[in-house]
N, C-alpha and C positions, 0 to 999 in steps of 0.2 A: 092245254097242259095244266094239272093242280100244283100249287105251293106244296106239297112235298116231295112230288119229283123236280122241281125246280130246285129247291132246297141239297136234293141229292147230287144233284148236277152239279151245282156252286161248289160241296164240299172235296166232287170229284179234280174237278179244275183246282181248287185250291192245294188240296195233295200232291199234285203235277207241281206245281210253283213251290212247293215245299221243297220236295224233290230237285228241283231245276238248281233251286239256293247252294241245298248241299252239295252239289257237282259242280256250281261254279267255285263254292271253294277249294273243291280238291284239281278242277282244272286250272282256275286261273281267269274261265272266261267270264265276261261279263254280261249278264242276265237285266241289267238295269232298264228300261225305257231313258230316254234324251230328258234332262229337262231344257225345254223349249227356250224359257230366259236366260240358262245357261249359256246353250249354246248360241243365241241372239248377239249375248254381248261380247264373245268371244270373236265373230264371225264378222262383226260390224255391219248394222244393218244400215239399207240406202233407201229403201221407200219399199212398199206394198202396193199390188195390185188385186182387186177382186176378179174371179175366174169366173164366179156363180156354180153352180148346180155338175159337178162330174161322178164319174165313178170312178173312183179312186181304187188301185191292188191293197188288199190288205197288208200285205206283205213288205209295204213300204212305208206303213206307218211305223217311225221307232221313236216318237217320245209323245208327250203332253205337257202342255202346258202348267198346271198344277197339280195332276195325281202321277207323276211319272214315278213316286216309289209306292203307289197305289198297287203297280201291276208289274209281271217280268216284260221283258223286251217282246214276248211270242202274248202277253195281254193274257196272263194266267193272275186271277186273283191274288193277293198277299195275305190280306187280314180275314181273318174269322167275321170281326164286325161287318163288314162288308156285304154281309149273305143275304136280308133281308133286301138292301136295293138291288144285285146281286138277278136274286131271284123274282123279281116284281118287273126287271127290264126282261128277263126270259120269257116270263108267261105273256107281255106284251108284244115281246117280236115274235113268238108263234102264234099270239091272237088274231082275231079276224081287222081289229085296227090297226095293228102295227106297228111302227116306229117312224118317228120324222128323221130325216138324216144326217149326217152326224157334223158336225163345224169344224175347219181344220186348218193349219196356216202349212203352206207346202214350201218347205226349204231346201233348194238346188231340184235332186230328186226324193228325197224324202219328207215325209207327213208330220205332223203335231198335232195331235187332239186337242181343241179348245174345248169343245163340248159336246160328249156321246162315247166317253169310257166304258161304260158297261157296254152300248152297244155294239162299241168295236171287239170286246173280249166273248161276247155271246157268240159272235159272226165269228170269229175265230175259231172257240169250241166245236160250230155248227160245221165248219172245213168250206167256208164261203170262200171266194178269193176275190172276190170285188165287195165293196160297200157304199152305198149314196151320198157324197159328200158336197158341201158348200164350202168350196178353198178359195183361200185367201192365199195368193202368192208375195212371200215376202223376198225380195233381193238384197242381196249381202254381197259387203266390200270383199273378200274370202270366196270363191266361186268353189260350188261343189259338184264334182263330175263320177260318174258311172261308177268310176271305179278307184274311189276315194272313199275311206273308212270315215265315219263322221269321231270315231272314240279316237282314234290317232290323232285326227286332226283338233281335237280339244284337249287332248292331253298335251299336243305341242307347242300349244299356244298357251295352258294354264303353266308348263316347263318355263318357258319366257317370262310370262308376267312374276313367276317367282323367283328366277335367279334378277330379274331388276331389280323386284323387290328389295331381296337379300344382299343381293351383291357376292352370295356364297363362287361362285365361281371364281375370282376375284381374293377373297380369303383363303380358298383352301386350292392347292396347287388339283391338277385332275379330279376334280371332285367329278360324280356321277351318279345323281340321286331321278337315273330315269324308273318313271313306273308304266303300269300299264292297264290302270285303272283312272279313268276322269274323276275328277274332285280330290284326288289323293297330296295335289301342293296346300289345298287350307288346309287338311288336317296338320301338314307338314308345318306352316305355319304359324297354329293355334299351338302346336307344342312349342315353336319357339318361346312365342309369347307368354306361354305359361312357365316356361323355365328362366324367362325375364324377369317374370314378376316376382318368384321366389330368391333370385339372385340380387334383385336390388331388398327385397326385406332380410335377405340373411348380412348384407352387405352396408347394408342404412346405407343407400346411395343411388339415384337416376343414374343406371346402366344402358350405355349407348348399345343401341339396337345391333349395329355390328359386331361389336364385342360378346352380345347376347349370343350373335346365329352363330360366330365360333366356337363359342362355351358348349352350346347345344348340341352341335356336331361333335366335338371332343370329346365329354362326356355325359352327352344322351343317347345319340345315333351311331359314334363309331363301337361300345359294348355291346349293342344289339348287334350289332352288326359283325363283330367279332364270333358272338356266339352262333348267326346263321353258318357263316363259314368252319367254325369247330363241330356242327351237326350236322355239315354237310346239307341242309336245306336247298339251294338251289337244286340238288339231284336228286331230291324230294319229288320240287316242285320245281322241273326246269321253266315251265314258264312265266314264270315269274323273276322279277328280279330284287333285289337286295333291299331295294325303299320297299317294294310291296310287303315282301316279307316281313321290316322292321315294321309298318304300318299293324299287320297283320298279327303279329305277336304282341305287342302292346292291347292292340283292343282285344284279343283272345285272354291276356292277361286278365284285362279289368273284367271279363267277363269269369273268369275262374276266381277271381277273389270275391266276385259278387255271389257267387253260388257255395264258395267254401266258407266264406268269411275269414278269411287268413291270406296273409301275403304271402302274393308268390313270385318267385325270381323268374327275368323273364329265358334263362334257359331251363327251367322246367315246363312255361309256356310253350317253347319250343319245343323238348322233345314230346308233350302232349300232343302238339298239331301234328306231330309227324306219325305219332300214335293214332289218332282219330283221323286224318284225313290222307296220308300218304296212299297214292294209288298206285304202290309198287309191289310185286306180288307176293312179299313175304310179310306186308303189312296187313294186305285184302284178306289175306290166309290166316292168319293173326285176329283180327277181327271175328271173322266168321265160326273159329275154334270156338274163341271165348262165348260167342252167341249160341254156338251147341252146346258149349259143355254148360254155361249158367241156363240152359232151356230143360235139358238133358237130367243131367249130373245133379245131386245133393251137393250143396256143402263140403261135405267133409271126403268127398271122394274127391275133386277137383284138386290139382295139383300145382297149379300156380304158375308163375312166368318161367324161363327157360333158367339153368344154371349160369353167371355170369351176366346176367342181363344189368342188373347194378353196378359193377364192375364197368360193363362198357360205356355205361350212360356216364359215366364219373372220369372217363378216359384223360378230358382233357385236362381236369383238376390234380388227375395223377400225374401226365407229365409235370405238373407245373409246379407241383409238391405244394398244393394249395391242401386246405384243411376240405373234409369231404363232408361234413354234417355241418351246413349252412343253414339245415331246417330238419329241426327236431320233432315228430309227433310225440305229445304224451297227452295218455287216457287218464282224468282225474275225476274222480267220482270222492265223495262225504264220506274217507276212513281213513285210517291210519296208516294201513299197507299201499294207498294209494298216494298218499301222502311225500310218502317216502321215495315211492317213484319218480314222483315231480322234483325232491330234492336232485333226487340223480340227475334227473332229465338237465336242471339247473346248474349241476356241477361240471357236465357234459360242454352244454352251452357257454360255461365261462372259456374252458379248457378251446372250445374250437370255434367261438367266436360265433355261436351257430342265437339264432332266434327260436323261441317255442311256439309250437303250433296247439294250443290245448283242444282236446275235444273232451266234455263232459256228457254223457250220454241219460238219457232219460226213458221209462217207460211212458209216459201219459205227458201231452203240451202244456195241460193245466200250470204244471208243474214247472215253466221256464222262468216264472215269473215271480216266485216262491221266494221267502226269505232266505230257505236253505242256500238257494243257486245266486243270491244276493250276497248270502255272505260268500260263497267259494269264492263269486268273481272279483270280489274286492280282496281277499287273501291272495289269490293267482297276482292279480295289479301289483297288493303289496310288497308279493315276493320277487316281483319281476323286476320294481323299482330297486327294492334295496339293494340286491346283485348284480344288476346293472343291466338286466338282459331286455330284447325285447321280444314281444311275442303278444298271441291276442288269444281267448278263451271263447270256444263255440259251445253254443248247447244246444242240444236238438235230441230227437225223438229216432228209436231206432235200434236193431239188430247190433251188438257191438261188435261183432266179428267181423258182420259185414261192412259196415261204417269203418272202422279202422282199416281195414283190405283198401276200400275205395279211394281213401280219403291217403294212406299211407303211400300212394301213385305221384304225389305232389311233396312230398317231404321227402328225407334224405337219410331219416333213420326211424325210429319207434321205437320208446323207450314207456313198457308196460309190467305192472304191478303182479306177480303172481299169485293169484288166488287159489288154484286146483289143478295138482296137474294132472296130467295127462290117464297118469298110474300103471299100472303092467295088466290089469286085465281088457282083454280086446274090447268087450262089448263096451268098460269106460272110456277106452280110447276113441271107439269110433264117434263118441257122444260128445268127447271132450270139443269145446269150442277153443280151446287154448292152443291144439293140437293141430286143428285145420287153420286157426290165425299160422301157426308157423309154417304151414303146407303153401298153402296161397300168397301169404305177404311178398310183397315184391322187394322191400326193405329190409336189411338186416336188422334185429328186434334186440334190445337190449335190455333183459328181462330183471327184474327186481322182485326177489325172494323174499329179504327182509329189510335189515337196513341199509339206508343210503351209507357210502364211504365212498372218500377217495380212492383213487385206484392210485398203486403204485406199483404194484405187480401184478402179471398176467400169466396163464397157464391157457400155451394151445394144445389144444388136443391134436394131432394131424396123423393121417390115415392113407393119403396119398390119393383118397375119391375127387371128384371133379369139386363137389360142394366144402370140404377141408383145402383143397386151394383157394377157395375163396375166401375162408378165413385165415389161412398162409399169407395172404395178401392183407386183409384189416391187420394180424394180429402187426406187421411190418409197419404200418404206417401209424397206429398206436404208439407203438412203441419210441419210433421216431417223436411225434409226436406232444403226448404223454411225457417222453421220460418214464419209460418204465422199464424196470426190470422184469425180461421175459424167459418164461419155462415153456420148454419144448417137450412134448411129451408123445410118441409111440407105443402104442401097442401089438403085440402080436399073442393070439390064444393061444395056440400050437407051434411046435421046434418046425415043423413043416413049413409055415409061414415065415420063419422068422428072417430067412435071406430079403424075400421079396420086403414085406416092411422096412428091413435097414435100409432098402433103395430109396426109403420115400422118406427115410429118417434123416440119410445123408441129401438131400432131392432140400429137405424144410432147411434144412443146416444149410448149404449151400445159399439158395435163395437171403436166405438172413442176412449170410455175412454178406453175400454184394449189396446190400443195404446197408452195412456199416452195423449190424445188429450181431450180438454175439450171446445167442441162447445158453442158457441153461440147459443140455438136452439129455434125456432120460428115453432109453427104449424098457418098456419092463410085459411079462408073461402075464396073462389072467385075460379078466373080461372086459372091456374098456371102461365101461362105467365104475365099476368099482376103484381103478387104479388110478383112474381121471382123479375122483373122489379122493380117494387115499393118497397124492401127489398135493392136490390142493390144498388140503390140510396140512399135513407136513410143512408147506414154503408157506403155511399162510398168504396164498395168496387173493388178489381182491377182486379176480376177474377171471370167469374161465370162458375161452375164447373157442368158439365148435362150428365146424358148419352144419346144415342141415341135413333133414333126412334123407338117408342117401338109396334106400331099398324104394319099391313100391309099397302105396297105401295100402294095400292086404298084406302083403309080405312085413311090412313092419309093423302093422297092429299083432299079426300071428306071432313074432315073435322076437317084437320089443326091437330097441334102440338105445343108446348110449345117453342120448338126450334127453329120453323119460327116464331113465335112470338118476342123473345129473338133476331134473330139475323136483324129481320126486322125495329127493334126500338130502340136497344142497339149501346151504344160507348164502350161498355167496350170488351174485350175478352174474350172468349168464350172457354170453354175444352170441349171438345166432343166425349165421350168414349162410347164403344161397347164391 
């Protein structure tokens, strides 16, 4: 065999182990090999016997002694680096010398590689089911039989060694932090300790270790834990349980704030996992849409998450009459109309308690590192300290429409500067990037025309369409909220319409007042856009509240919208829900 089909071979196996990764997360199941010392000191070992020279099943090798996260449990490669030796043990076990055979310590009825991992992964690839081995039989206080899991049986002995440790059993009445992953009690426990050590510096004082695992549990583990049960997670992922879960959303965390740079809450972790890895069928389907239509589809034809999808993710914040923008995106780029956005964004932030997430976008890297983007990120700092807010400024290279779409999956609102809008001729439409940001965002957009202001009053537009009840529903909690004084506003163009509209006049009115909200409400004749406008003006007011486009992408470039109207003519600000 040449090193380049060897070569081929390696990349091939490592694909499968890629492969295997992503499905143990969405199963549950575990793809690991044993580590050998692991399980050694778990099992209590009693003495060793040499066996000499057998042939061992492949298939009953499940760890190694030091590359156990070298390979998956079936001996499918992990790392890229790996390929050169890799590929140098293939060409030697199809060569005419061969392989010497492999070193291994045999526990109960299963195997440990000491030494001949690539040999055993080759032999694998090859569909071998014996291989040459020199075992070492080790005996253990723990006796393992046929038909005993060796991952149960270390997971219920690492269960033990942690609640002695803890003593948690003991503090917290039924507590039940079972998992169903081995090694899952140290992570369990490295967070205690880390939330000790920050509790005796916030504290200036040596905090007793019990006192820590309570605190920890309280609150570290039981809000995660709250919010598996608010997403419904377990019926995600039934096999799984609750500690896996909290394990599983924390590190998916730090893995999302390493790639965005901005924190993120861990029930947006959450409902991402469920987004990315749910294997229930409106998820897989969901999935595979998105991958045809961004394969498929342009930009600006693609139409975005379903109506109310924001809305449902925010369910539980609604019963609870909790503030719903926790995390604010805003786009800040070197001018003045951008400027002005951030003020919002920050006025926003105070009013609901929310953090900002900045992203400043750039053509060319050179560029990150510029005194220009030195000074924004130290004016962003300075504004952030003096009003008290917090938030962190990304910069990076990139499509802004699409960067903001992406990125906007993890925040809770988008508050963006208007530069150009959309306009009433099709062909500018179809071109406008401002136009497919409103099409696709998954986040209601709270758009800035000119200058920043407080908001003290709001004008809904409401229509009775599916995407106008979801701004029925912001303009309600605003208002709440806010303290604002709100203007209700219908329209109908024709006497013909005019019964049906009052349905959905009286439908906004209603809704309000069982909210304790008592509109201003106006039904008036003409064309929405103009009377939206004409309405605004008049009350002066400082917010006009719309939802999204409610026709299809052809159908509303051919012949316009309320909302390129509103944002082609307006100085005021704009909310923009879906």
């Amino acid at each position: 065999m040449d090193r380049a089909s060897a070569i081929n071979d390696f990349y091939e196996a490592h694909r499968k182990a890629s492969l295997k990764n992503v499905m143990a997360q969405i199963t549950g199941d575990s793809v690991d090999l044993l580590s050998y010392d692991e399980v050694l000191k778990r099992l209590r070992m009693k003495g060793q016997v040499e066996r000499g020279r057998e042939e061992i099943p492949l298939d009953k090798i499940i760890g190694s002694v030091g590359r156990y996260t070298d390979f998956t449990r079936d001996f499918l490669p992990r790392n890229v680096s790996d390929s050169a030796r890799w590929a140098s043990v293939k060409m030697a076990t199809e060569g005419m010398r061969g392989v010497p055979p492999i070193d291994v310590y045999k526990v109960g009825e299963g195997y440990f590689v000491r030494d001949g991992n690539h040999r055993v992964s080759i032999a694998r690839q090859n569909g071998q089911e014996f291989i040459e081995a020199y075992v070492i039989e080790v005996q253990t206080r723990v006796p393992l039989t046929a038909d005993m899991k060796l991952d149960d049986l270390i997971i219920k002995e690492e269960y033990a060694v942690f609640l002695e440790y803890t003593q948690i059993d003991k503090l917290v009445d039924s507590v039940d932090l079972a998992v169903t992953v081995a090694g899952a009690y140290d992570k369990l426990l490295d967070h205690i300790s880390v939330h000790r050590y920050f509790m005796g510096i916030n504290q200036d004082r040596e905090v007793p270790y019990e006192e820590a695992v309570l605190e920890w549990y309280k609150t570290v583990y039981q809000p995660v834990v709250e919010v598996i049960r608010e997403h419904g997670l377990l019926r995600e992922f039934p096999r799984r349980t609750e500690t896996d879960l909290y394990l599983w959303i924390l590190e998916y965390r730090v893995e999302l704030q390493t790639e965005l740079g901005w924190e993120v809450e861990a029930a947006t972790a959450a409902e991402s996992l469920v987004r990315q890895f749910s294997s229930r069928t409106q998820y897989t389907l969901r999935r595979i849409w998105f991958w045809i239509s961004d394969l498929f589809l342009p930009d600006n034809l693609e139409t975005g998450p379903r109506t109310g999808s924001w809305r449902r993710r925010h369910r539980a914040d609604m019963e609870k009459d909790n503030s719903l923008f926790r995390n604010i995106l805003v786009t800040i780029q070197d001018n003045p109309q951008s400027q002005q956005a951030f003020e919002q964004a920050l006025w926003i932030a105070q009013v609901e308690g929310a953090r900002i997430s900045g992203l400043h976008l750039l053509e060319n890297e050179t560029e990150i590192e510029s005194d220009a983007v030195t000074r924004l990120r130290n004016h962003f700092n300075w504004r952030l300290g003096e009003v008290g807010v917090k938030g962190t400024l990304v910069v990076e290279t990139g499509a802004a429409q699409r960067a903001i779409v992406e990125r906007a999956e993890y925040t809770d609102l988008v508050a963006i500067h208007l530069t150009h809008a959309p306009g009433s001729q099709p062909f500018n439409k179809l071109r406008s990037g401002f136009r497919t940001l409103i099409r696709r965002c998954a986040q209601p957009l709270f758009v800035i025309p000119g200058q920043c202001r407080p908001i003290r009053n709001a004008l809904l537009a409401y229509d009775g369409s599916p995407k106008s009840k979801e701004a029925l529903f912001m303009a309600a909690h605003l208002a709440r909220h806010w303290q604002l004084d709100l203007w209700l506003l219908t329209v109908y163009r024709e006497d013909a319409l005019r019964e049906t509209q009052k349905e959905f006049f009286e439908e906004a009115k209603s809704y309000l007042r069982g909210h304790d909200i008592w509109p201003h409400a106006h039904m008036r004749k003409g064309l929405s856009g103009e009377n939206i406008l004409k309405l605004a003006t008049e009350k002066n007011v400082d917010l006009i509240i719309m939802g999204s486009y409610g026709a299809g992408t052809l159908k509303e470039v051919m012949f316009g919208s309320a909302i390129d109207y509103v944002l082609q003519d307006s100085q005021i600000p704009m909310l923009i829900c879906r």
